[in-house]
ROSE-4610 file (N, C-alpha, C; in Angstrom, 1 decimal, always signed):
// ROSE-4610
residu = [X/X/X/X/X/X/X/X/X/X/X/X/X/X/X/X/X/X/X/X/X/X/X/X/X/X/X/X/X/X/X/X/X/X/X/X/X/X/X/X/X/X/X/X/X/X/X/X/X/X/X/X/X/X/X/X/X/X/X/X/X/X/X/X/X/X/X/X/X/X/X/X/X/X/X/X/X/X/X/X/X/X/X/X/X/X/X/X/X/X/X/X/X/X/X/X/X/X/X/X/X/X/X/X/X/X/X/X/X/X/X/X/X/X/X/X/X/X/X/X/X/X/X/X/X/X/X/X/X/X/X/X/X/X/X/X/X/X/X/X/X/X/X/X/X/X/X/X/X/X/X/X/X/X/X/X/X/X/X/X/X/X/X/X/X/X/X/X/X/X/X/X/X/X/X/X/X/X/X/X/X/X/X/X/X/X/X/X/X/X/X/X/X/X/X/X/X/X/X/X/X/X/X/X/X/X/X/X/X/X/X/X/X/X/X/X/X/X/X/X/X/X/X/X/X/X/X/X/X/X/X/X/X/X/X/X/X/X/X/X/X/X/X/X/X/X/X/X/X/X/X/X/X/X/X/X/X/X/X/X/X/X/X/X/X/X/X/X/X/X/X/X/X/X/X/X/X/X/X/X/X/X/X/X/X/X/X/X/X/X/X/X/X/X/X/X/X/X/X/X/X/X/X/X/X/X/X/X/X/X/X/X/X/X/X/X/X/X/X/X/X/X/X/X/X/X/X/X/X/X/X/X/X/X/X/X/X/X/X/X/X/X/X/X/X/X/X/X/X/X/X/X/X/X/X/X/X/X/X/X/X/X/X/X/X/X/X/X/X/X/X/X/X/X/X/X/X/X/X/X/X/X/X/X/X/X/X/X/X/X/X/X/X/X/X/X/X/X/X/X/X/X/X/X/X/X/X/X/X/X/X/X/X/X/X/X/X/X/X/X/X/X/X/X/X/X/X/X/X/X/X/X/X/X/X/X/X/X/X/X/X/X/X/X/X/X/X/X/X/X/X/X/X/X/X/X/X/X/X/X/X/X/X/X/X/X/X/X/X/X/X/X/X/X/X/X/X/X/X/X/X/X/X/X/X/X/X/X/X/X/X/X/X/X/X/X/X/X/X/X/X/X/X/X/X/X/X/X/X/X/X/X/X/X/X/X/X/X/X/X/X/X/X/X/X/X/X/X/X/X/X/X/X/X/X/X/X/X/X/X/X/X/X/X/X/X/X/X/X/X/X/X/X/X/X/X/X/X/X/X/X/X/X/X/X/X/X/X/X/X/X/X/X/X/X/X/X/X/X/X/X/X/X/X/X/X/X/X/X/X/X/X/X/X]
num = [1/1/1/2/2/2/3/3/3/4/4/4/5/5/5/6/6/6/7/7/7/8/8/8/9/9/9/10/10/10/11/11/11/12/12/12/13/13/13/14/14/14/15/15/15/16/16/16/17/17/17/18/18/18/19/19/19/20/20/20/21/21/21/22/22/22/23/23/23/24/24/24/25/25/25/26/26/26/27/27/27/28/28/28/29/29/29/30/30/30/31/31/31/32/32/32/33/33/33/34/34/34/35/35/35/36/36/36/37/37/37/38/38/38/39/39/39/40/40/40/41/41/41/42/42/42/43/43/43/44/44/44/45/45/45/46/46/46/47/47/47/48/48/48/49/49/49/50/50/50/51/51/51/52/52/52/53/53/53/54/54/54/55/55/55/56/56/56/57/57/57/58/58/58/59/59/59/60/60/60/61/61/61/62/62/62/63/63/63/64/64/64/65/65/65/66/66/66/67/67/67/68/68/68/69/69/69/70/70/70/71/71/71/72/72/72/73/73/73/74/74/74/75/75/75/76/76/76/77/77/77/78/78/78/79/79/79/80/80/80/81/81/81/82/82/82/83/83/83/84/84/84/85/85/85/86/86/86/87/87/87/88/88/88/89/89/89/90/90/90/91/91/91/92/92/92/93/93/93/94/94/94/95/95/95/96/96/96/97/97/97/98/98/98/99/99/99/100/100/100/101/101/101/102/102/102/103/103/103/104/104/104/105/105/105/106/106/106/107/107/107/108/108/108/109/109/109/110/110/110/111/111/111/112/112/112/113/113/113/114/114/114/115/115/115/116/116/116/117/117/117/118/118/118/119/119/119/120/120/120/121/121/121/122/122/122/123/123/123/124/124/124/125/125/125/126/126/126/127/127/127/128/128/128/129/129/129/130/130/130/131/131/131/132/132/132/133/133/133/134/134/134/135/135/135/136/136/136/137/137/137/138/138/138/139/139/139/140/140/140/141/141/141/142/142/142/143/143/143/144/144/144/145/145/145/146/146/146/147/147/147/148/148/148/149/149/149/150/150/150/151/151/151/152/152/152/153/153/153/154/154/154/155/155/155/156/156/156/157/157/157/158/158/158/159/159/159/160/160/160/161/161/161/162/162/162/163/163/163/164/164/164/165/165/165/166/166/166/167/167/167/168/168/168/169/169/169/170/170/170/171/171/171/172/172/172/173/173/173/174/174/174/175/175/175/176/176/176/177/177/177/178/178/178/179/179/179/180/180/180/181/181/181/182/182/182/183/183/183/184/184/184/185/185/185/186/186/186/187/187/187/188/188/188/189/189/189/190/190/190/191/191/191/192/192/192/193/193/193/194/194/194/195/195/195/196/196/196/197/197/197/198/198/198]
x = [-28.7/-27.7/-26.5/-25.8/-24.4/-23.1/-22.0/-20.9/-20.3/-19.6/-18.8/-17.3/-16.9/-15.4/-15.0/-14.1/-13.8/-12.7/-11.5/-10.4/-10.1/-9.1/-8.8/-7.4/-6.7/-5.0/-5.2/-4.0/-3.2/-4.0/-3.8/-3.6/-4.6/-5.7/-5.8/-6.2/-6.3/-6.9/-7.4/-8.8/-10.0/-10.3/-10.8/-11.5/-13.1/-13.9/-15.1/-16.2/-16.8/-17.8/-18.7/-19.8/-21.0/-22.1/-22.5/-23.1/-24.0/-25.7/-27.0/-27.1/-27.8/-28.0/-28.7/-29.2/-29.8/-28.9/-27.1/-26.7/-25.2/-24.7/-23.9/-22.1/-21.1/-20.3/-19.9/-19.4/-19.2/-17.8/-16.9/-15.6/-16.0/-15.8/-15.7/-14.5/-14.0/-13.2/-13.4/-12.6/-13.2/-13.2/-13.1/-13.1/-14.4/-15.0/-15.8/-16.2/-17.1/-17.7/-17.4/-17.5/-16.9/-18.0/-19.3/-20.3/-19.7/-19.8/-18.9/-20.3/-20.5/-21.4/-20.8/-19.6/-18.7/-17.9/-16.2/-15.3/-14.0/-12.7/-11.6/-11.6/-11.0/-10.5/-9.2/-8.8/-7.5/-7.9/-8.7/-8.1/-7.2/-6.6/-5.6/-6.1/-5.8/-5.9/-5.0/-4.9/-4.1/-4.7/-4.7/-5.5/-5.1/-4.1/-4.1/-4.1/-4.1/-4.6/-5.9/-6.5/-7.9/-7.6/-8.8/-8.8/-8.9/-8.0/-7.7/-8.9/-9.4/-10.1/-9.8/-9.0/-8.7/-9.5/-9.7/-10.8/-10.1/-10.5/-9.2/-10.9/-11.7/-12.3/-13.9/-14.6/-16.6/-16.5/-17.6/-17.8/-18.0/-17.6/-18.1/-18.1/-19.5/-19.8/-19.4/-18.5/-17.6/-17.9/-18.8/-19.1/-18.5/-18.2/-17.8/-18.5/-18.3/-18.6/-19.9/-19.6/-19.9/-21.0/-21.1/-22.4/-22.8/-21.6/-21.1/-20.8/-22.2/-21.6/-20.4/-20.0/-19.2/-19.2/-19.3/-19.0/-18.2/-17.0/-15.6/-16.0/-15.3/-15.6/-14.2/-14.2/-12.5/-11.4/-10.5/-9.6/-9.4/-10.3/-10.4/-10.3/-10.1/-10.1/-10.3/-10.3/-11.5/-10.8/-10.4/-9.9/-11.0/-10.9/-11.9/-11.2/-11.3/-10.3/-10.8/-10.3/-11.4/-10.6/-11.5/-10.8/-10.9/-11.2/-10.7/-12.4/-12.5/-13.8/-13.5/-14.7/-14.5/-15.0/-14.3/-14.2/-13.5/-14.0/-13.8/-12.7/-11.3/-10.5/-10.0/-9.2/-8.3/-7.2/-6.7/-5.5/-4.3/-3.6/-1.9/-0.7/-1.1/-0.4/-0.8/+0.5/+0.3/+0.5/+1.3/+1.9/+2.3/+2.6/+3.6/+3.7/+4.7/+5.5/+6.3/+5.7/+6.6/+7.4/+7.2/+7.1/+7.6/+6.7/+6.4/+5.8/+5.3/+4.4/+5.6/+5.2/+6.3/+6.9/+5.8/+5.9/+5.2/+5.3/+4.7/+5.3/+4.4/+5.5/+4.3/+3.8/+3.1/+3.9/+3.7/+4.1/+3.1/+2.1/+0.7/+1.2/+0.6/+0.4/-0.2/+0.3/-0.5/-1.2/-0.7/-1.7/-3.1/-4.0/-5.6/-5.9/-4.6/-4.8/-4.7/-4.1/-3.6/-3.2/-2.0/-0.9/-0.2/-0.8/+0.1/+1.2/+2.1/+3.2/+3.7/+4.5/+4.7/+6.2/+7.0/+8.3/+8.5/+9.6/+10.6/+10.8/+10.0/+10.8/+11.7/+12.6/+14.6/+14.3/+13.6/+13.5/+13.3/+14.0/+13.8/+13.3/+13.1/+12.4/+13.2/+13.8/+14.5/+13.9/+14.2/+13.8/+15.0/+14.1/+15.8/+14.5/+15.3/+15.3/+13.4/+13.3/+12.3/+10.6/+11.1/+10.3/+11.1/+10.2/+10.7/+11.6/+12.3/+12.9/+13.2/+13.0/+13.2/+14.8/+15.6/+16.5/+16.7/+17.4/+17.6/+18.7/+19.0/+20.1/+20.1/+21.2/+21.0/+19.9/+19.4/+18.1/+17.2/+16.8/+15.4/+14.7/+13.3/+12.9/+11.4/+10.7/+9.2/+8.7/+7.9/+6.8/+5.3/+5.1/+3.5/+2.8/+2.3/+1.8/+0.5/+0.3/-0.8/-0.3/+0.5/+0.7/+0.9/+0.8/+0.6/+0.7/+2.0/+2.3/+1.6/+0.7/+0.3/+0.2/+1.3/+1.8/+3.5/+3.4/+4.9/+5.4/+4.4/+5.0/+5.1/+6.6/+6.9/+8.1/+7.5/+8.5/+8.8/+10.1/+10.2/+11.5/+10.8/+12.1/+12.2/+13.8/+13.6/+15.1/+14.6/+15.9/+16.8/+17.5/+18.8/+19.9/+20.3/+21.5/+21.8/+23.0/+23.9/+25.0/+25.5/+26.1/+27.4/+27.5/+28.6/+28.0/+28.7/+28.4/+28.7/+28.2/+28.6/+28.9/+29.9/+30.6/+29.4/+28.2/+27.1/+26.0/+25.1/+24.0/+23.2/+23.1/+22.0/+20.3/+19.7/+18.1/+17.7/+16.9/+16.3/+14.6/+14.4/+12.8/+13.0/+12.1/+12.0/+10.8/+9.8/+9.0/+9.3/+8.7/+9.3/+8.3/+9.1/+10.1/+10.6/+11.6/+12.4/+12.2/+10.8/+10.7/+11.1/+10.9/+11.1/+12.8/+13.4/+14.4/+15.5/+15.6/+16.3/+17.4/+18.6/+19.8/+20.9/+21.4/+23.5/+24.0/+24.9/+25.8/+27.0/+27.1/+28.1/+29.8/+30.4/+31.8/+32.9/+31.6/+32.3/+31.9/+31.3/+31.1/+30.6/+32.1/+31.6/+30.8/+29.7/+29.2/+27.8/+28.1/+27.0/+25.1/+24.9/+23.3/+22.2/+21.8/+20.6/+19.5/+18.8/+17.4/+16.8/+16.5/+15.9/+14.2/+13.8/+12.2/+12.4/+12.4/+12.4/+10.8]
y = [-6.1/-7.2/-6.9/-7.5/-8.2/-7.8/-8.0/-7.7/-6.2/-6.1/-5.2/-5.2/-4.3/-4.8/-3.3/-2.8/-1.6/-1.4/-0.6/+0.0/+1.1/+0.7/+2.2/+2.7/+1.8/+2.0/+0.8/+0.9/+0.3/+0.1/-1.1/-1.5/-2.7/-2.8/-4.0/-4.0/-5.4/-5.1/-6.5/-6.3/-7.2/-7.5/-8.7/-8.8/-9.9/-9.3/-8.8/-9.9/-10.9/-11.7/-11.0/-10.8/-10.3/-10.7/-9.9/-9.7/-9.3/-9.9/-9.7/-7.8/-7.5/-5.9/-5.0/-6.1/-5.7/-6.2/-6.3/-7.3/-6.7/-5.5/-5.3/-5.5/-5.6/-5.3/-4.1/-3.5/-2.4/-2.3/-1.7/-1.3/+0.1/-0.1/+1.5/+1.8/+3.3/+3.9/+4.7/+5.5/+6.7/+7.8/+7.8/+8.9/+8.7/+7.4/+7.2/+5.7/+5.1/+4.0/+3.5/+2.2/+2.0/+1.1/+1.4/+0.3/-0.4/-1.9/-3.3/-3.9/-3.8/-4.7/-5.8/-5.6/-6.6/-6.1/-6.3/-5.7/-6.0/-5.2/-5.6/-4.4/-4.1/-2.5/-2.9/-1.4/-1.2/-0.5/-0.3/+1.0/+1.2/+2.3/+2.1/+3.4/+3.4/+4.4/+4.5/+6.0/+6.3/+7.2/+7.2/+8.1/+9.4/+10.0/+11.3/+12.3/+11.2/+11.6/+11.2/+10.2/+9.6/+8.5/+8.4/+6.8/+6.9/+6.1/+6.1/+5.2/+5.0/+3.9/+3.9/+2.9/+2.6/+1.3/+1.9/+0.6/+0.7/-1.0/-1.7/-1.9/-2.8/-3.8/-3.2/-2.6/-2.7/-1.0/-0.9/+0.4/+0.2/+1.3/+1.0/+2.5/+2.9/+3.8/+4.1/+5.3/+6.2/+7.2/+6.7/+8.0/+8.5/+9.9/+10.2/+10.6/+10.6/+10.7/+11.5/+12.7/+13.8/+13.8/+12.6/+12.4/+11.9/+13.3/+13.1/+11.5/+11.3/+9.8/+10.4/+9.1/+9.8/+8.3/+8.2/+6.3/+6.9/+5.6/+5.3/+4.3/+4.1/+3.3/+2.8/+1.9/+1.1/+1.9/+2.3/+3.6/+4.6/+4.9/+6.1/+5.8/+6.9/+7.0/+8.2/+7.9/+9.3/+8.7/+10.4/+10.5/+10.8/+10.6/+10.6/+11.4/+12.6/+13.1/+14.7/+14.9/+16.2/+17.4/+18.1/+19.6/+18.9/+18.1/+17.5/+17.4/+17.7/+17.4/+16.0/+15.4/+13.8/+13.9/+13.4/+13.5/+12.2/+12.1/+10.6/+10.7/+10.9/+11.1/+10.2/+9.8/+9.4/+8.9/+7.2/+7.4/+7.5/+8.6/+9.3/+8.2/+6.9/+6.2/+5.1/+5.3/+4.9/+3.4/+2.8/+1.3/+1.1/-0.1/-0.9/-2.1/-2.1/-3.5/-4.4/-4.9/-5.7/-7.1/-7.9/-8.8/-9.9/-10.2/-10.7/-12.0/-12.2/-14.0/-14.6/-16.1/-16.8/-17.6/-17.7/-17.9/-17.7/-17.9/-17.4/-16.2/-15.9/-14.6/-13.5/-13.5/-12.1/-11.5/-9.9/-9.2/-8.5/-8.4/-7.9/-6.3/-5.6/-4.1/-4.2/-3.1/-3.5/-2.1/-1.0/-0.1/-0.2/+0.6/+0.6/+0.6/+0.6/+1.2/-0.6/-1.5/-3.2/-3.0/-2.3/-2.6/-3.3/-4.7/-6.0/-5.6/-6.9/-6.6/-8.1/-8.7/-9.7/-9.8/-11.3/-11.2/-12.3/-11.8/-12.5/-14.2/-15.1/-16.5/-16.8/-16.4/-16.4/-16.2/-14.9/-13.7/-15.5/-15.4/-16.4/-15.7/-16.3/-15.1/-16.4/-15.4/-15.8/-15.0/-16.3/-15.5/-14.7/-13.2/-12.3/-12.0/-11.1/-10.8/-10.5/-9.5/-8.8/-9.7/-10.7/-11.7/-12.1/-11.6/-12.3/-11.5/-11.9/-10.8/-11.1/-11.0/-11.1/-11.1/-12.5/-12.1/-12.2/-11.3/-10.8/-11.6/-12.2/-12.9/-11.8/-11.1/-11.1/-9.4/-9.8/-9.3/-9.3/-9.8/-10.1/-8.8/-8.7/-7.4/-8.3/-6.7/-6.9/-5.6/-6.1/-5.4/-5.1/-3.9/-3.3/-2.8/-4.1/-3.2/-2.7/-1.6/-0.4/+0.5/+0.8/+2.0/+3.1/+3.9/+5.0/+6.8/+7.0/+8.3/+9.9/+9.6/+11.4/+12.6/+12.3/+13.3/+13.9/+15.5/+15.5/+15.5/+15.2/+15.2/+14.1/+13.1/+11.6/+11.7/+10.0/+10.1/+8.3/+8.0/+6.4/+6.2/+4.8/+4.3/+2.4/+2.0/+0.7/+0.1/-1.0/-1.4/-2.3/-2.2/-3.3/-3.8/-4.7/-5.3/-6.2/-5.9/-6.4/-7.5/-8.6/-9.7/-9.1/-8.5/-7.9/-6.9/-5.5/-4.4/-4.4/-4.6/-5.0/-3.7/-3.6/-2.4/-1.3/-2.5/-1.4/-0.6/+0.0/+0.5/-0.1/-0.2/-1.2/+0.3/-0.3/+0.4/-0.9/+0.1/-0.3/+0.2/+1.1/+1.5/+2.3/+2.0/+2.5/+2.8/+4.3/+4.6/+4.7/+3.8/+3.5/+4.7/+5.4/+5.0/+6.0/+5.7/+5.9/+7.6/+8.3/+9.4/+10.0/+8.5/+8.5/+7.5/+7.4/+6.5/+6.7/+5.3/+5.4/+4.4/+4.8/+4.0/+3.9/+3.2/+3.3/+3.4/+4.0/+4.1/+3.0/+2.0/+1.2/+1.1/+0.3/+0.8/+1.9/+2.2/+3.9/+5.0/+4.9/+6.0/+5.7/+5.0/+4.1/+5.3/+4.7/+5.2/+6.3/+6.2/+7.4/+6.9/+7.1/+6.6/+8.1/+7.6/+8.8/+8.3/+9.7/+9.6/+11.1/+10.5/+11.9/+11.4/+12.6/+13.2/+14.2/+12.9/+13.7/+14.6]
z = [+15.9/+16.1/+15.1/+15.2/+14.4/+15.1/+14.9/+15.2/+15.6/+17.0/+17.2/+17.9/+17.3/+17.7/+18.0/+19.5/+19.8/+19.9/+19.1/+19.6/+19.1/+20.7/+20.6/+20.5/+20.1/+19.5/+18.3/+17.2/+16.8/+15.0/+14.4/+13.3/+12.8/+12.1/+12.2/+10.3/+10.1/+8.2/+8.2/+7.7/+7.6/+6.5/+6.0/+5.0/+5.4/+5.3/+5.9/+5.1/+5.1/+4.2/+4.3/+3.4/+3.4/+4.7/+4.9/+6.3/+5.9/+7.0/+6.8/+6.8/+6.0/+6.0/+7.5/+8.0/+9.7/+10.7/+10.4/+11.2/+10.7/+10.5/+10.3/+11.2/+10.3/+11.3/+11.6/+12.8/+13.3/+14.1/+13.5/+14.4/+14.8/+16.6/+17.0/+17.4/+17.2/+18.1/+18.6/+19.6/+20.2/+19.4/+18.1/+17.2/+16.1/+15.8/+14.9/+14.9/+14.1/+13.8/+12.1/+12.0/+10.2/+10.4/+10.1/+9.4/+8.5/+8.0/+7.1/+6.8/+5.2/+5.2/+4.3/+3.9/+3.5/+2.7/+2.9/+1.8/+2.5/+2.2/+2.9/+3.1/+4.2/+5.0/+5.7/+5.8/+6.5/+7.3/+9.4/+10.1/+11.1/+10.8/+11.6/+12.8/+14.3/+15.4/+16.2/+16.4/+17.5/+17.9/+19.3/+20.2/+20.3/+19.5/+19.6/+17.5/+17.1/+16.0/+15.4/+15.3/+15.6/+14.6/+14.3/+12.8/+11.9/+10.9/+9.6/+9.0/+8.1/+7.4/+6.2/+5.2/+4.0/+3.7/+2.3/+1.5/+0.8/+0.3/-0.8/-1.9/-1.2/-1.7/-1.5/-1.8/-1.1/-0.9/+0.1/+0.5/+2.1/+2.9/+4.3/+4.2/+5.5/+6.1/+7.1/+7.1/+8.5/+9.1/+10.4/+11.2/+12.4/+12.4/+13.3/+14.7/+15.6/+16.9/+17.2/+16.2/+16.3/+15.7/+14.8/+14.0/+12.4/+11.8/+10.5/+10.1/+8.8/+8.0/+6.7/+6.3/+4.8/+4.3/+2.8/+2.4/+1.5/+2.1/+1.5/+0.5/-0.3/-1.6/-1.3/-2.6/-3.3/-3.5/-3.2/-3.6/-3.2/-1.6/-1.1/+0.6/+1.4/+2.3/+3.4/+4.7/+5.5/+6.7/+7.1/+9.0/+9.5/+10.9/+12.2/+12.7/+13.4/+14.0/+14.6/+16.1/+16.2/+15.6/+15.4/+14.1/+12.5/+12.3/+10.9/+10.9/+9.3/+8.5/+8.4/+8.2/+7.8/+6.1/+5.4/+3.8/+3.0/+2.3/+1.4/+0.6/+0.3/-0.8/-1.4/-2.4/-3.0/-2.2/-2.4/-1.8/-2.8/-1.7/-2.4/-2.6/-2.3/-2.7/-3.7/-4.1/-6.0/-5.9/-5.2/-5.0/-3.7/-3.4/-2.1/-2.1/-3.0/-3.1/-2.4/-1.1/+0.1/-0.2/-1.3/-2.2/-0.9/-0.1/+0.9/+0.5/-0.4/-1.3/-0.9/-0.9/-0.3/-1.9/-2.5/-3.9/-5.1/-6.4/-7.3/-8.1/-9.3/-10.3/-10.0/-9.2/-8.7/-7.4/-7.9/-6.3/-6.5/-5.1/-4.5/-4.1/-5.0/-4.4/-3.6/-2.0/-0.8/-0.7/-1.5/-1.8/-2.4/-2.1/-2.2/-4.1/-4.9/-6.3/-7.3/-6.1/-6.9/-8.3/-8.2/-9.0/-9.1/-9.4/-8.9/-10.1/-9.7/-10.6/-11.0/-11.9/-12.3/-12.4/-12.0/-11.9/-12.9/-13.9/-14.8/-14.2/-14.7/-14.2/-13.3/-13.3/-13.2/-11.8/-11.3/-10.1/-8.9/-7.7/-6.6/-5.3/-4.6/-3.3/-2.0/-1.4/-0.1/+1.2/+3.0/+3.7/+4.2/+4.5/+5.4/+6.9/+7.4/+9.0/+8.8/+7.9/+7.4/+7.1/+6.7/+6.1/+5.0/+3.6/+2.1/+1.3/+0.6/-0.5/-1.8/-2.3/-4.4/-4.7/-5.0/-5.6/-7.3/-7.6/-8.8/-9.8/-11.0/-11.0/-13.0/-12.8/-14.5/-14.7/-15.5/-16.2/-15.8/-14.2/-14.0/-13.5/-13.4/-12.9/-12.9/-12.1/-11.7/-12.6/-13.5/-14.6/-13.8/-13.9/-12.8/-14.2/-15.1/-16.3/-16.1/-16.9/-16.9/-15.9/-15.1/-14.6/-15.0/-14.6/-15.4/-14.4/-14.2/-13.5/-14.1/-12.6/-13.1/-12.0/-12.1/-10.9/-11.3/-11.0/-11.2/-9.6/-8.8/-7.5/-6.8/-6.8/-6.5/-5.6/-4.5/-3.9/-3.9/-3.6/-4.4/-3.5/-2.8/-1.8/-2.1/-2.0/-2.3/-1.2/-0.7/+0.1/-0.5/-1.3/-1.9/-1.4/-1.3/-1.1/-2.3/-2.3/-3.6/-2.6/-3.5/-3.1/-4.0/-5.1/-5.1/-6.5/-6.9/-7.3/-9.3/-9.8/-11.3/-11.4/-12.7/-13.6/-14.2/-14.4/-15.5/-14.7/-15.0/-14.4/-13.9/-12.1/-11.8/-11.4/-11.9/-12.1/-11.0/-9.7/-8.7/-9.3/-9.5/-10.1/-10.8/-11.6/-13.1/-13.9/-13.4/-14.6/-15.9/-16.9/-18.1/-18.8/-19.8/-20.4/-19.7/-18.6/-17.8/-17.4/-16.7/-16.7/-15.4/-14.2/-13.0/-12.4/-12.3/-12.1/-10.7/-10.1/-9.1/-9.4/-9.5/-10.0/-10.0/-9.6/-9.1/-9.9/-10.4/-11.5/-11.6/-10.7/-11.1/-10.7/-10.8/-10.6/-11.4/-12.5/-13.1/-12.3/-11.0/-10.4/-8.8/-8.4/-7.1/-6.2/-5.2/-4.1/-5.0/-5.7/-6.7/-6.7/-6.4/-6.4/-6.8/-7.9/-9.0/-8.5/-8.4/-8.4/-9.2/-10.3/-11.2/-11.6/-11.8/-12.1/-13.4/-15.2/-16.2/-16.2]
């Protein structure tokens, strides 16, 4: 017995209550099976690449079609896919900050690593097209403490809009102490936008 649920395109992300051990839940696709005996997951499928499974939260077991089990833990993840080994790895993403909360001084890492991050008082959150967005007044910023870069290999995207462009250096992200930096230079160097890797 217990729960099954089958697809075979698209996106879904669960968070899963503990379930009897003879009564598991089961997402199939046509590339593999994710035994849930309780946790949060992310899988995502497309029928011509196969299925993703990302764990945030527990452990689920991912079998492929073909037979092969593999258990994914907290922090890791495994393709289904024909020609591909099925294998448990690390996820390559470090953060994802949508800062989508409707309120509050937390922004929720939506990566598998919960690097939450905390915002300065001041920081307000407005709706745009998108859903939510953080506005900034001054000095405000969002702190991800304990982070910790260890990789010389980074890639770092942020979508800004400015209400109007100040004279001094505006810092969009910022590995402190400033080893990673994405940043406009200001009206001493209109149109100028840095992105360096000390």
């Amino acid at each position: 017995g217990g729960k099954r649920l089958m697809m075979e395109r698209g996106t879904v992300r669960a968070e899963v209550k503990k379930q009897p051990k003879d009564q598991p839940m089961v997402f199939a696709t046509p590339h593999g099976e994710a035994t849930v005996l309780g946790t949060t997951l992310r899988l995502v499928v497309d029928p011509k690449k196969g299925a993703r499974l990302e764990v945030e939260e527990g452990k689920v077991e991912f079998k492929k079609l073909a037979g092969k089990t593999v258990l994914v833990e907290s922090g890791y993840y495994a393709v289904a896919a024909v020609g591909a080994e099925l294998v448990a790895k690390p996820s390559p993403l470090l953060g994802h900050w949508t800062f989508d909360e409707k309120s509050g001084l937390v922004a929720l890492d939506s990566s598998l690593r919960h690097n939450h991050g905390k915002l300065t008082p001041s920081v307000t959150r407005s709706e745009v097209k998108a859903g939510t967005a953080l506005k900034f007044h001054g000095d405000d910023y969002v702190e991800v403490p304990g982070f910790t870069l260890q990789t010389n290999a980074v890639t770092v995207a942020a979508w800004v809009k400015h209400d109007t462009l100040p004279g001094k250096i505006q810092r969009y992200v910022t590995v402190v102490p400033e080893v990673v930096s994405l940043r406009h230079l200001g009206t001493d160097a209109p149109g100028t936008l840095q992105f360096y890797l000390k």
